[in-house]
mmCIF file of the N, C-alpha and C atoms, coordinates in Angstrom:
data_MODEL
# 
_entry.id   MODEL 
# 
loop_
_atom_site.group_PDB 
_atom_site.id 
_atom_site.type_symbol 
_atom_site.label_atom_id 
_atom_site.label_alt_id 
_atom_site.label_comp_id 
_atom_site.label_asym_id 
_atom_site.label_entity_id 
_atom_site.label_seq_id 
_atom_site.pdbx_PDB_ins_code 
_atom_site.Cartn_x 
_atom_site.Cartn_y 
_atom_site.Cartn_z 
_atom_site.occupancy 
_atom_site.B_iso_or_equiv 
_atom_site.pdbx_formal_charge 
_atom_site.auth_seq_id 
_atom_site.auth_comp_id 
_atom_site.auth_asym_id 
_atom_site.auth_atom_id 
_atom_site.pdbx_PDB_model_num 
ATOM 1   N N  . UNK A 1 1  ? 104.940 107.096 142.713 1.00 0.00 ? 1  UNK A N  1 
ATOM 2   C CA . UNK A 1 1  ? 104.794 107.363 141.307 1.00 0.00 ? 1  UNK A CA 1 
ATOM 3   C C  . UNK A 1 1  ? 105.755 106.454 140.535 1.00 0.00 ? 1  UNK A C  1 
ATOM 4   N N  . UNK A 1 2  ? 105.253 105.858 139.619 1.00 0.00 ? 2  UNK A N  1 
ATOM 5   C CA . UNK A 1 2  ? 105.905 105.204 138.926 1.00 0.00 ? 2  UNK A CA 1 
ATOM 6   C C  . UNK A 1 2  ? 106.702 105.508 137.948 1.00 0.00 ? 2  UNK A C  1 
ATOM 7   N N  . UNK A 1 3  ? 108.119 104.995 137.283 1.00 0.00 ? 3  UNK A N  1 
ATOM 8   C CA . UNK A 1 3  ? 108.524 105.913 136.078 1.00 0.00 ? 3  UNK A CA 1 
ATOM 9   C C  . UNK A 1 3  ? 108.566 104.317 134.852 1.00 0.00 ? 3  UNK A C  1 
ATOM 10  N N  . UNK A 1 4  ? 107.280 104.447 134.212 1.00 0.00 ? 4  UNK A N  1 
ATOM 11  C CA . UNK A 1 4  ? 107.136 104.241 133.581 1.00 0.00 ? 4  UNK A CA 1 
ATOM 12  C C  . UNK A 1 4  ? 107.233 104.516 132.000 1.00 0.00 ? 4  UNK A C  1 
ATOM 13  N N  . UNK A 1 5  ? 108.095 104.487 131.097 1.00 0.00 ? 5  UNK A N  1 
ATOM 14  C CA . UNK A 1 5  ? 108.187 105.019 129.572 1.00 0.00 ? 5  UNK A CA 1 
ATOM 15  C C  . UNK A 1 5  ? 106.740 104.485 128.854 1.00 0.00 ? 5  UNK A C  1 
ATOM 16  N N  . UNK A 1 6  ? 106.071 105.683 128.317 1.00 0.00 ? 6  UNK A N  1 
ATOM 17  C CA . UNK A 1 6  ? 105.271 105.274 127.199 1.00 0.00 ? 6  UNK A CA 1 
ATOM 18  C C  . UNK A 1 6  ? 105.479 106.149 126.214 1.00 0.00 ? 6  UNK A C  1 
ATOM 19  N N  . UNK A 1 7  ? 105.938 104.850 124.924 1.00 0.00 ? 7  UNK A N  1 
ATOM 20  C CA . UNK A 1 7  ? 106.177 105.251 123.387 1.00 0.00 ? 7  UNK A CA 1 
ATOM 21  C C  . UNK A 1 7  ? 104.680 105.736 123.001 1.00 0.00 ? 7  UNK A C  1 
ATOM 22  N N  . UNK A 1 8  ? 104.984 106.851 122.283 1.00 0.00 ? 8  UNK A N  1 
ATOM 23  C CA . UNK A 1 8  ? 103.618 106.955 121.499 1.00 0.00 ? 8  UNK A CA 1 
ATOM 24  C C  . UNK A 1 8  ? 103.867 106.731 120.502 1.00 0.00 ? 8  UNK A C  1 
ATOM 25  N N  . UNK A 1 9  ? 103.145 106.684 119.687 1.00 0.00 ? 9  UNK A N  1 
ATOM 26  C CA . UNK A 1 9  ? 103.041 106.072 117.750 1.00 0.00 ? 9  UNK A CA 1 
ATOM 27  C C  . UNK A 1 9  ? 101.798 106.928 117.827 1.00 0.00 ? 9  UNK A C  1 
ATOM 28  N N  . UNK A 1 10 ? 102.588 107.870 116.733 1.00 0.00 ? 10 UNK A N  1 
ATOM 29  C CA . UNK A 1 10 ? 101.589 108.772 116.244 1.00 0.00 ? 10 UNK A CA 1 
ATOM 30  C C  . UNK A 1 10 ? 102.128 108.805 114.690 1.00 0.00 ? 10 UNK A C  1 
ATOM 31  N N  . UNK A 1 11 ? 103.199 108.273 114.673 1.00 0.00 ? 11 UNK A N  1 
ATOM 32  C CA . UNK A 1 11 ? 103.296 108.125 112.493 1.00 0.00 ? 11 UNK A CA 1 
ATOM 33  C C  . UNK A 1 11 ? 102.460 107.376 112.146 1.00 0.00 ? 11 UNK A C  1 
ATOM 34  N N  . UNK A 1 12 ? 101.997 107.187 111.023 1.00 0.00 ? 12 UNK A N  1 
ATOM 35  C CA . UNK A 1 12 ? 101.282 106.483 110.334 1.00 0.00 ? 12 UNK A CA 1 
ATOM 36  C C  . UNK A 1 12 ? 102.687 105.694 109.320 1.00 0.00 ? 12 UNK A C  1 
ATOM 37  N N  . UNK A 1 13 ? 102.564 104.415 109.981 1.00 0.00 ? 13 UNK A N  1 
ATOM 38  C CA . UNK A 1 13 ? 103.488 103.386 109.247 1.00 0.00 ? 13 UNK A CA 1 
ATOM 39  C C  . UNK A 1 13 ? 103.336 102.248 107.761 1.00 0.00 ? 13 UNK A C  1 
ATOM 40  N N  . UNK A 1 14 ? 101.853 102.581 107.625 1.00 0.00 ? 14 UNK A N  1 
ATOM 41  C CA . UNK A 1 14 ? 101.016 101.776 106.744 1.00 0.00 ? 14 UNK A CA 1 
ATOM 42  C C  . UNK A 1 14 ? 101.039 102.827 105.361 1.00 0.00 ? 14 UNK A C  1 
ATOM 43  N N  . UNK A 1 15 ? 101.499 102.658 104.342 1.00 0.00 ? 15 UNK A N  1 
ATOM 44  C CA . UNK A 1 15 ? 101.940 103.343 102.902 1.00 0.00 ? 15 UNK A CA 1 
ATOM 45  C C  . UNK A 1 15 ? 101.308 102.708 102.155 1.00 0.00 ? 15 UNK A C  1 
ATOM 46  N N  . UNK A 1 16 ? 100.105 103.688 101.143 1.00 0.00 ? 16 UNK A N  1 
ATOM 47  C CA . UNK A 1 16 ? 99.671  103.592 100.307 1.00 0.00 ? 16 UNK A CA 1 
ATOM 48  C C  . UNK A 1 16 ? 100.339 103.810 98.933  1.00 0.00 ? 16 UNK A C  1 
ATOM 49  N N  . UNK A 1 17 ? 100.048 102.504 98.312  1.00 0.00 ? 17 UNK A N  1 
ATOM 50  C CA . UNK A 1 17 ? 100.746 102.274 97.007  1.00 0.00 ? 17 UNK A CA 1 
ATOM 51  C C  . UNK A 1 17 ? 99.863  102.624 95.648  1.00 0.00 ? 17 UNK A C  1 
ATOM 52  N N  . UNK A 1 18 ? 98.876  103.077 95.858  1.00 0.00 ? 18 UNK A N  1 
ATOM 53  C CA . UNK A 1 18 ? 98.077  103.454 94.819  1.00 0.00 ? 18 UNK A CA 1 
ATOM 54  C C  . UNK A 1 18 ? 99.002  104.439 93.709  1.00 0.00 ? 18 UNK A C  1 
ATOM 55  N N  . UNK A 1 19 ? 99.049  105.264 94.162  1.00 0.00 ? 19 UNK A N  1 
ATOM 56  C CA . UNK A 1 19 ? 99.950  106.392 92.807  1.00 0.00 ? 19 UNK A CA 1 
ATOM 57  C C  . UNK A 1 19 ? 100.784 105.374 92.365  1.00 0.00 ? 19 UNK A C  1 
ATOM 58  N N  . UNK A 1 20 ? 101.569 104.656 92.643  1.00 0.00 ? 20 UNK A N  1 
ATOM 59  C CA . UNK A 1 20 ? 102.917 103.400 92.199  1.00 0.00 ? 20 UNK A CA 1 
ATOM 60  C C  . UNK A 1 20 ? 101.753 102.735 91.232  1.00 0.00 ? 20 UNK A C  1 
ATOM 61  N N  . UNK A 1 21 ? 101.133 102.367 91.580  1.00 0.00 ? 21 UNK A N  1 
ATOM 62  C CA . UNK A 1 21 ? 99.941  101.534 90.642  1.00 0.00 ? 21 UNK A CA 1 
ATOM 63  C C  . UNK A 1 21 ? 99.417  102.052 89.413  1.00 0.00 ? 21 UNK A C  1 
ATOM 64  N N  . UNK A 1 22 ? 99.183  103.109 89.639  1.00 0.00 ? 22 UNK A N  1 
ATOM 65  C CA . UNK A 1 22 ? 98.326  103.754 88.628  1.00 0.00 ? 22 UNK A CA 1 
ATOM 66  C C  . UNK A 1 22 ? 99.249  104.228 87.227  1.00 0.00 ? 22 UNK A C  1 
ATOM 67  N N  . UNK A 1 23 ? 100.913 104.971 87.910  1.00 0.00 ? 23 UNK A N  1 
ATOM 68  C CA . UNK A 1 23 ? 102.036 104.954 87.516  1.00 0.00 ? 23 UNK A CA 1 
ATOM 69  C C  . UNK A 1 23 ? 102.196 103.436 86.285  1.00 0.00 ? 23 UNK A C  1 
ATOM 70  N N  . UNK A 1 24 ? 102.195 102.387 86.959  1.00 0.00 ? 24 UNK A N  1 
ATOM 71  C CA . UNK A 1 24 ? 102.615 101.375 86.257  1.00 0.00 ? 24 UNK A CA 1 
ATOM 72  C C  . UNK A 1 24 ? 101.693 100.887 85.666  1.00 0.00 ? 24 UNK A C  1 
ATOM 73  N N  . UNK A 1 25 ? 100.496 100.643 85.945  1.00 0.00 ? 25 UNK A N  1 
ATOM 74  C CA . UNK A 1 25 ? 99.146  100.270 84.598  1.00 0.00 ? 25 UNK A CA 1 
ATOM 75  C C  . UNK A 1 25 ? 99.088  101.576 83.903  1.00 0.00 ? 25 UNK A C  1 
ATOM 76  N N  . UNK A 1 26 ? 99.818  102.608 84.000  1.00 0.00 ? 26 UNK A N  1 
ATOM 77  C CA . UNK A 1 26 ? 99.038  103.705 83.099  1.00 0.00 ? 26 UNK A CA 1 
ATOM 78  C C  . UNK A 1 26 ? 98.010  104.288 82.826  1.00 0.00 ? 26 UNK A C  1 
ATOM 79  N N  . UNK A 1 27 ? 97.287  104.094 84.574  1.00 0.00 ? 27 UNK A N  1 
ATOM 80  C CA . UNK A 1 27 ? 95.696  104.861 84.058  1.00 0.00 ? 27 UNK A CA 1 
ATOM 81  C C  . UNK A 1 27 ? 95.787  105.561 85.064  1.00 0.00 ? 27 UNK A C  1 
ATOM 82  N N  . UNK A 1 28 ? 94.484  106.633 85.008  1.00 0.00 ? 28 UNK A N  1 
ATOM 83  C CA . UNK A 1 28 ? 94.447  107.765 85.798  1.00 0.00 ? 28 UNK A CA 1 
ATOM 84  C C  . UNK A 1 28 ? 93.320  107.260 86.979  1.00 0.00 ? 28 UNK A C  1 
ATOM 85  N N  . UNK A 1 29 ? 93.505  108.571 87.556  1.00 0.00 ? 29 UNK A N  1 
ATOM 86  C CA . UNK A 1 29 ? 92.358  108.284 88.849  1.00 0.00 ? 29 UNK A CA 1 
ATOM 87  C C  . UNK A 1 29 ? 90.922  108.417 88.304  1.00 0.00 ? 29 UNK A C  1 
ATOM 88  N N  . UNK A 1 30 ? 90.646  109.801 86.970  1.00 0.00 ? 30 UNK A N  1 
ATOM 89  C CA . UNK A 1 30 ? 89.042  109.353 86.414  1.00 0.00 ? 30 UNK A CA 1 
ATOM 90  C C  . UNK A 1 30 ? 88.570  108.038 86.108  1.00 0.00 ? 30 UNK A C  1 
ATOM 91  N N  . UNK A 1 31 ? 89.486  107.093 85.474  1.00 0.00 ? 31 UNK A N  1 
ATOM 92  C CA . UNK A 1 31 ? 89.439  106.215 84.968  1.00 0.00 ? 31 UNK A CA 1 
ATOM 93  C C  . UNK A 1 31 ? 88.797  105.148 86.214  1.00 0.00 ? 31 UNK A C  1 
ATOM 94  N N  . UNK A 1 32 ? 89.767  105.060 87.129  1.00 0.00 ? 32 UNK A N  1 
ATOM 95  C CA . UNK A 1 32 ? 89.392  104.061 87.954  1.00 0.00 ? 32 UNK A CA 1 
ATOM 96  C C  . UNK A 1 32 ? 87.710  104.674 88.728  1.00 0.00 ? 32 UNK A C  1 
ATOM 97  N N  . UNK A 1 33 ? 87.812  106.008 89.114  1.00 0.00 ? 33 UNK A N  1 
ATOM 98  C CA . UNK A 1 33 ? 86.668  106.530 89.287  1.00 0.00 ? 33 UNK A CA 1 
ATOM 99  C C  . UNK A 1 33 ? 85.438  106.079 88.598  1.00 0.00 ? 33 UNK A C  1 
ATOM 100 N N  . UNK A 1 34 ? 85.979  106.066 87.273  1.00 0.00 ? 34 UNK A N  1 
ATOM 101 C CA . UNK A 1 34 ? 84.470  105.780 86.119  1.00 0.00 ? 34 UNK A CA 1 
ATOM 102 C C  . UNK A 1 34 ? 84.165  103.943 86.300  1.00 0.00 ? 34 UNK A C  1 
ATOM 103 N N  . UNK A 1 35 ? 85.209  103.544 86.461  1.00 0.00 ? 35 UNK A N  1 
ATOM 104 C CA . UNK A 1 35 ? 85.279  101.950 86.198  1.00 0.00 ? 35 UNK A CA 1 
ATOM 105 C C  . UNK A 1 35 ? 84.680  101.465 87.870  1.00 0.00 ? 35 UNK A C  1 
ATOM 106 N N  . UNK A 1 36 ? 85.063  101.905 88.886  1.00 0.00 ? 36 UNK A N  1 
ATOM 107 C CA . UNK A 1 36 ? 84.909  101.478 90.166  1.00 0.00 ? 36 UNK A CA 1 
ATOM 108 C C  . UNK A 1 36 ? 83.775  102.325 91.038  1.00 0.00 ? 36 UNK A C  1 
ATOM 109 N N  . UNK A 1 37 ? 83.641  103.699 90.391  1.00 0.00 ? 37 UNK A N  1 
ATOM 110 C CA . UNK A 1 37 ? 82.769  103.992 91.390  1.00 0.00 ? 37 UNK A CA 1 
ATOM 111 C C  . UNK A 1 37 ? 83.039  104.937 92.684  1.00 0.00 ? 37 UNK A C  1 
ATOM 112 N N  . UNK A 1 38 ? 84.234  104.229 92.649  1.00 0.00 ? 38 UNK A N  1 
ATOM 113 C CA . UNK A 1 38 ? 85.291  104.976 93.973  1.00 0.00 ? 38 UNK A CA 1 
ATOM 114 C C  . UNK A 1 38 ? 85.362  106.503 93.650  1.00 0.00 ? 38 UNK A C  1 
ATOM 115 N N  . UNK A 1 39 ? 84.850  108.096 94.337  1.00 0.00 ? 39 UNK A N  1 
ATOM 116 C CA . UNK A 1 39 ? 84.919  108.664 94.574  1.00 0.00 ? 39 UNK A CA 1 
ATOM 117 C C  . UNK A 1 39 ? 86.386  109.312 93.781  1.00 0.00 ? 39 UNK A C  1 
ATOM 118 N N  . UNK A 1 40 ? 86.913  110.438 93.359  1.00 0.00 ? 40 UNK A N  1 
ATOM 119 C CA . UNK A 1 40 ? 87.880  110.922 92.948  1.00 0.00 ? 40 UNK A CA 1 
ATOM 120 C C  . UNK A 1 40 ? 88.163  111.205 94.409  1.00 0.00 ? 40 UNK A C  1 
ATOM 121 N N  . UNK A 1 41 ? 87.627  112.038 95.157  1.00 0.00 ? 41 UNK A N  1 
ATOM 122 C CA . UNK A 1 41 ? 88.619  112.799 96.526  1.00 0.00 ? 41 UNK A CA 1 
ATOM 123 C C  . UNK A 1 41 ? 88.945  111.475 97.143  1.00 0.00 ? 41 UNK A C  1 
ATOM 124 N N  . UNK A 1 42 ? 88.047  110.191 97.464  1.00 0.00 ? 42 UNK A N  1 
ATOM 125 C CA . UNK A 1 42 ? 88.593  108.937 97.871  1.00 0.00 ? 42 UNK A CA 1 
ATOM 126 C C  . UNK A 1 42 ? 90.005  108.860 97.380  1.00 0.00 ? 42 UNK A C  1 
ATOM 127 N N  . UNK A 1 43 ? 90.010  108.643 96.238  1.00 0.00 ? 43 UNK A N  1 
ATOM 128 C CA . UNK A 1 43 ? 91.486  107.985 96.054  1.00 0.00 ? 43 UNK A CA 1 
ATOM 129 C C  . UNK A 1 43 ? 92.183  109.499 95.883  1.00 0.00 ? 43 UNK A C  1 
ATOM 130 N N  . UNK A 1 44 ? 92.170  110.679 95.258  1.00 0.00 ? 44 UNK A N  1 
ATOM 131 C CA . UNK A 1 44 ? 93.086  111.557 95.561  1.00 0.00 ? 44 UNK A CA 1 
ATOM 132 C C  . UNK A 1 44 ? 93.657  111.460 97.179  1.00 0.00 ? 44 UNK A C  1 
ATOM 133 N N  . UNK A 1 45 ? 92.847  111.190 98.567  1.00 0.00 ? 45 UNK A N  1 
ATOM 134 C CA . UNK A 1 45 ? 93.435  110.913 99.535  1.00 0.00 ? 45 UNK A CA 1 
ATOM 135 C C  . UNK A 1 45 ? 94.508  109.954 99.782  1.00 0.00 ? 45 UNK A C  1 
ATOM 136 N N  . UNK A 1 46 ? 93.826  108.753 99.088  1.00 0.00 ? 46 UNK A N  1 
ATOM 137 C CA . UNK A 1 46 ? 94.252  107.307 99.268  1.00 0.00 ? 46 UNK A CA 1 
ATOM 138 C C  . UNK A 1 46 ? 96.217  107.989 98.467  1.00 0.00 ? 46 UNK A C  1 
ATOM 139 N N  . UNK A 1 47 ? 96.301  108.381 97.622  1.00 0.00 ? 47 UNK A N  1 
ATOM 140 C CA . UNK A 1 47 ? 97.414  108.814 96.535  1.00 0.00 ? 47 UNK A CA 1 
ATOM 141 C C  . UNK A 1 47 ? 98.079  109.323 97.253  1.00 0.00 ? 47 UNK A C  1 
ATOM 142 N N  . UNK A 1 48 ? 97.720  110.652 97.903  1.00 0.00 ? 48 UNK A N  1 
ATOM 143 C CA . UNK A 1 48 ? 98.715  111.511 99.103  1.00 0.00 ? 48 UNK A CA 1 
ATOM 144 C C  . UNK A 1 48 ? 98.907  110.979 100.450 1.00 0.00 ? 48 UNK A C  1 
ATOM 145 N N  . UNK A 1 49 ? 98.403  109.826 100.505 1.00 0.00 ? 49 UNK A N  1 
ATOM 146 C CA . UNK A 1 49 ? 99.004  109.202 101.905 1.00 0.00 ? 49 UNK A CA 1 
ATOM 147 C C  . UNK A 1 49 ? 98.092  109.870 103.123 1.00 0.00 ? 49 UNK A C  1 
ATOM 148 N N  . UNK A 1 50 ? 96.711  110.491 102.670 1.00 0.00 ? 50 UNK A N  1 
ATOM 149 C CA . UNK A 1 50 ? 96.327  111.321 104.180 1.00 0.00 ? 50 UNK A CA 1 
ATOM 150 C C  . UNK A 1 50 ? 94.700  110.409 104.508 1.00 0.00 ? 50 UNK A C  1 
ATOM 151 N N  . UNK A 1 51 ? 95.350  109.299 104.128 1.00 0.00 ? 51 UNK A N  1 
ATOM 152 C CA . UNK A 1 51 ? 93.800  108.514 104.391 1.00 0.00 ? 51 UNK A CA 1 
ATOM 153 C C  . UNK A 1 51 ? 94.387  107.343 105.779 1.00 0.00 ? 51 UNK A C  1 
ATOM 154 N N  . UNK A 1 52 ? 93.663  107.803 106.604 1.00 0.00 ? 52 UNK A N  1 
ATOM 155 C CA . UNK A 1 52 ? 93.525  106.844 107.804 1.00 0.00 ? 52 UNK A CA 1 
ATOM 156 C C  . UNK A 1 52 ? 92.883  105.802 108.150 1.00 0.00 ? 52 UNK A C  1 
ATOM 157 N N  . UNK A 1 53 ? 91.490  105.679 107.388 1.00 0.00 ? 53 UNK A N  1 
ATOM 158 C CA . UNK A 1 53 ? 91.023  104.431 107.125 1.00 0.00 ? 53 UNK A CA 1 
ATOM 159 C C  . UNK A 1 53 ? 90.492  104.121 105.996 1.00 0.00 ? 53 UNK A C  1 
ATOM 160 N N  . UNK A 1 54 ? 90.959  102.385 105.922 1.00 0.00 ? 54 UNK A N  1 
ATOM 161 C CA . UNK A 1 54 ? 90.453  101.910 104.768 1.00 0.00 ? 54 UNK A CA 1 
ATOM 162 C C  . UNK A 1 54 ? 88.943  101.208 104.719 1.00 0.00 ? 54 UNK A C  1 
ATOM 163 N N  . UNK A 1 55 ? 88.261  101.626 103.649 1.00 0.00 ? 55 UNK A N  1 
ATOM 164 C CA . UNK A 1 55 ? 87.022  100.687 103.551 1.00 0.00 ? 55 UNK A CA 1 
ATOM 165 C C  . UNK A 1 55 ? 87.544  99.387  102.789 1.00 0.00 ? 55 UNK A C  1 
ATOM 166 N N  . UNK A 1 56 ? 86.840  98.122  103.247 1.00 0.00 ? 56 UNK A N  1 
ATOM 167 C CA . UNK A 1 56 ? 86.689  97.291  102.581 1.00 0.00 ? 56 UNK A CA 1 
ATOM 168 C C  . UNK A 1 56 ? 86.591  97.146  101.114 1.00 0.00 ? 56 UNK A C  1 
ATOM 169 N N  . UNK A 1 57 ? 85.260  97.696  101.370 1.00 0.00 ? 57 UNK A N  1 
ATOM 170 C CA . UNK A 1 57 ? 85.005  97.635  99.837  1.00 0.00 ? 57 UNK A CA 1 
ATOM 171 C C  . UNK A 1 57 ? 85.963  98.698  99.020  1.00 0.00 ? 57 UNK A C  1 
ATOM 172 N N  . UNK A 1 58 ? 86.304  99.839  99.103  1.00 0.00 ? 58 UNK A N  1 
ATOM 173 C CA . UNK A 1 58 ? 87.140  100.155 98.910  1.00 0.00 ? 58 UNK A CA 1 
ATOM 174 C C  . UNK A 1 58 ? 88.386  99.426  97.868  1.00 0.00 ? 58 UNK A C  1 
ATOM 175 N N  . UNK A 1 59 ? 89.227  99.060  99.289  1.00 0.00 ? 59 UNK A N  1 
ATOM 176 C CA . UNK A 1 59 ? 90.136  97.729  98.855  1.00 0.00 ? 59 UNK A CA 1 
ATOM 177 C C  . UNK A 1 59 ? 89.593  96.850  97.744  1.00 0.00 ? 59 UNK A C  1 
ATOM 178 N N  . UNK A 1 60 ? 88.723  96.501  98.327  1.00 0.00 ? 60 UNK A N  1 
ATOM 179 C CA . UNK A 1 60 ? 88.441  95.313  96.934  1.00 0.00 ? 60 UNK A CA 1 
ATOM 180 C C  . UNK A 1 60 ? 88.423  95.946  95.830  1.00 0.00 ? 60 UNK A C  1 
ATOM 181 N N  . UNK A 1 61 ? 87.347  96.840  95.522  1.00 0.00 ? 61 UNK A N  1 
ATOM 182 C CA . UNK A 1 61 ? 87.457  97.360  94.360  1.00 0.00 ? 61 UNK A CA 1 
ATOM 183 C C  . UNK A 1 61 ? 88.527  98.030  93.709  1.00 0.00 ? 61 UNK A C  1 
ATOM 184 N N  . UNK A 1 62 ? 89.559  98.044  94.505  1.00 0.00 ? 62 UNK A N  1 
ATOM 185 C CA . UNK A 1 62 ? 91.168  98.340  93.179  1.00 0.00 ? 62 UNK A CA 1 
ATOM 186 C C  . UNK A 1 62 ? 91.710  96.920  93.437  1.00 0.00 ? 62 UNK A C  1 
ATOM 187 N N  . UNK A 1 63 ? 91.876  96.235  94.379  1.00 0.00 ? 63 UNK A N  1 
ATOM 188 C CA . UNK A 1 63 ? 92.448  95.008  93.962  1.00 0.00 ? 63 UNK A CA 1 
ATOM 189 C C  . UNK A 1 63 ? 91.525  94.222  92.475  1.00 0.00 ? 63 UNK A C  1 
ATOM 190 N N  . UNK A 1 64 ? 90.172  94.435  92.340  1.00 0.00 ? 64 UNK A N  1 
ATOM 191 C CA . UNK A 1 64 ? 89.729  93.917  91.559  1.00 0.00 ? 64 UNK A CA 1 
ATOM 192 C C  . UNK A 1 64 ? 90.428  94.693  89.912  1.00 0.00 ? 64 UNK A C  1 
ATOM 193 N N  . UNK A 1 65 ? 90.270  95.882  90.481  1.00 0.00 ? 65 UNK A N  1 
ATOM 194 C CA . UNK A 1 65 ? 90.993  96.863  88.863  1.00 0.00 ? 65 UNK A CA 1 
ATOM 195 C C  . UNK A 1 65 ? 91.684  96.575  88.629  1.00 0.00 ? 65 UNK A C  1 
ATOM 196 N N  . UNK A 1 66 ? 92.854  96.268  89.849  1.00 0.00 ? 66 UNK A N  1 
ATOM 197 C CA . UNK A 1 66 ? 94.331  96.096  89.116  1.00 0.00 ? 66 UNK A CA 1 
ATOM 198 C C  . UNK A 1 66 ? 94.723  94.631  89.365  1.00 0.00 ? 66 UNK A C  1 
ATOM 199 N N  . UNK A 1 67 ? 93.987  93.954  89.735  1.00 0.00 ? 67 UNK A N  1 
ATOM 200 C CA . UNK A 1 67 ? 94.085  92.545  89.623  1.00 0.00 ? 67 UNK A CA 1 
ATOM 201 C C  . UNK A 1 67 ? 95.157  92.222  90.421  1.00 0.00 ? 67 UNK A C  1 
ATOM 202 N N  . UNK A 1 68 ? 95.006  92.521  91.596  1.00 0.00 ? 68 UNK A N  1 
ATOM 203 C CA . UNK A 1 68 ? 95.977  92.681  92.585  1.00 0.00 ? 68 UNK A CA 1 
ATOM 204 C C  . UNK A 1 68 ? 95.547  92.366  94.217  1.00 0.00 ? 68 UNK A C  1 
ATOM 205 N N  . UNK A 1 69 ? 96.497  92.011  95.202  1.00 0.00 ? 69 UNK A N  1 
ATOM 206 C CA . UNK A 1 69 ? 96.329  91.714  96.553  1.00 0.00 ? 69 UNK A CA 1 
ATOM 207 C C  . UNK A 1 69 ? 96.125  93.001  97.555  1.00 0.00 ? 69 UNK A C  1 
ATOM 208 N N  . UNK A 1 70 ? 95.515  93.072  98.400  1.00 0.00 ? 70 UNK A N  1 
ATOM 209 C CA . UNK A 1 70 ? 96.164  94.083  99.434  1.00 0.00 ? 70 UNK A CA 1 
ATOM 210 C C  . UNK A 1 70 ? 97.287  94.650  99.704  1.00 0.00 ? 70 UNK A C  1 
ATOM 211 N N  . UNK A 1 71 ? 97.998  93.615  99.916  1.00 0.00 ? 71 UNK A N  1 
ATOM 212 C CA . UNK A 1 71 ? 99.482  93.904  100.023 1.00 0.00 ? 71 UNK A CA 1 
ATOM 213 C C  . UNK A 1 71 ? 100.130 94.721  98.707  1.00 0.00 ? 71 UNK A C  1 
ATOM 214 N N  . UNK A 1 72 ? 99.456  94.695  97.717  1.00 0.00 ? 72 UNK A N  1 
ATOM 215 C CA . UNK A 1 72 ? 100.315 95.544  96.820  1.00 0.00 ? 72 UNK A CA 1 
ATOM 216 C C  . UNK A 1 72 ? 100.069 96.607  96.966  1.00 0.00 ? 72 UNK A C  1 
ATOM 217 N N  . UNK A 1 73 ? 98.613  96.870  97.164  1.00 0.00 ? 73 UNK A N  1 
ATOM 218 C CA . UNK A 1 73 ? 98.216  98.627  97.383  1.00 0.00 ? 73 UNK A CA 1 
ATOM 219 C C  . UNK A 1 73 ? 98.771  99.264  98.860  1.00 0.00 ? 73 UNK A C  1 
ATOM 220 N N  . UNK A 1 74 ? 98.641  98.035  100.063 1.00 0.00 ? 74 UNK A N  1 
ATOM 221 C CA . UNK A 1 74 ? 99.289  98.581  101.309 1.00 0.00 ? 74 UNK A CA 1 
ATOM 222 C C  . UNK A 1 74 ? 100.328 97.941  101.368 1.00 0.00 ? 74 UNK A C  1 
ATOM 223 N N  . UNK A 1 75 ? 101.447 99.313  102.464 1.00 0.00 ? 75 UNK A N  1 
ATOM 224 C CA . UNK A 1 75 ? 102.683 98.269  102.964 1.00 0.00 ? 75 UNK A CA 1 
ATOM 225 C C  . UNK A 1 75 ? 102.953 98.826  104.434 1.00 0.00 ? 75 UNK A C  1 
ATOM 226 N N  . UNK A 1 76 ? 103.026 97.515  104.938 1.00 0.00 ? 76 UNK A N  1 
ATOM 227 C CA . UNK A 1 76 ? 103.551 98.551  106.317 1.00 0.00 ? 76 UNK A CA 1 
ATOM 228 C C  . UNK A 1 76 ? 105.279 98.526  106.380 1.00 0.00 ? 76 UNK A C  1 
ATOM 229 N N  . UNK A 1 77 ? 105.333 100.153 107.046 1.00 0.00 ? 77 UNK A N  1 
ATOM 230 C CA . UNK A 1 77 ? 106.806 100.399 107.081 1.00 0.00 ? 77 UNK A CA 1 
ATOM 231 C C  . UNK A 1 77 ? 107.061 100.547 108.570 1.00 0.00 ? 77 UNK A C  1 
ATOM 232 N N  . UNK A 1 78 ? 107.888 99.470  109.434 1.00 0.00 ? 78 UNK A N  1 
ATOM 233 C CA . UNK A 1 78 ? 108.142 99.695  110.846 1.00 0.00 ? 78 UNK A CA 1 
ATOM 234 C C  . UNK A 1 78 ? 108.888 101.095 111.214 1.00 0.00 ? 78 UNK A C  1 
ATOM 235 N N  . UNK A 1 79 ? 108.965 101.502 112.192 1.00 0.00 ? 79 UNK A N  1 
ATOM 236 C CA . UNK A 1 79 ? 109.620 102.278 111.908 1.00 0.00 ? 79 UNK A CA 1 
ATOM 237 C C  . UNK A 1 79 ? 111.253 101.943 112.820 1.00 0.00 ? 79 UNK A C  1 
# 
């Protein structure tokens, strides 16, 4: 038998910056809802951090709102 260590990674290290965003342009989540299309419970998830995957299109469509990169809406945090 081998004694092998395996780390698990079970945090989620990838932080959604949406609420920071919305915070600093000053608009709400209806807003982007009405303008994008994007689902309210979509981004209410995306806001509380309990969204595990991202759609594409998704992404695009707030980088397009807020005239912004990926990287601003995601960040990864090592741990």
């Amino acid at each position: 038998m081998s004694n092998l260590s395996i780390k698990v990674y079970n945090l989620i290290m990838i932080v959604n910056k949406l609420d920071d965003l919305i915070w600093q342009f000053r608009t709400t989540a209806k807003d982007i809802h009405i303008k994008t299309g994007i689902s309210e419970a979509t981004l209410s998830n995306m806001r509380s951090n309990s969204t595990t995957r991202y759609d594409a299109k998704t992404l695009d469509l707030l980088c397009k709102y807020f005239n912004c990169k990926v990287s601003d809406l995601l960040e990864f945090t090592p741990d």
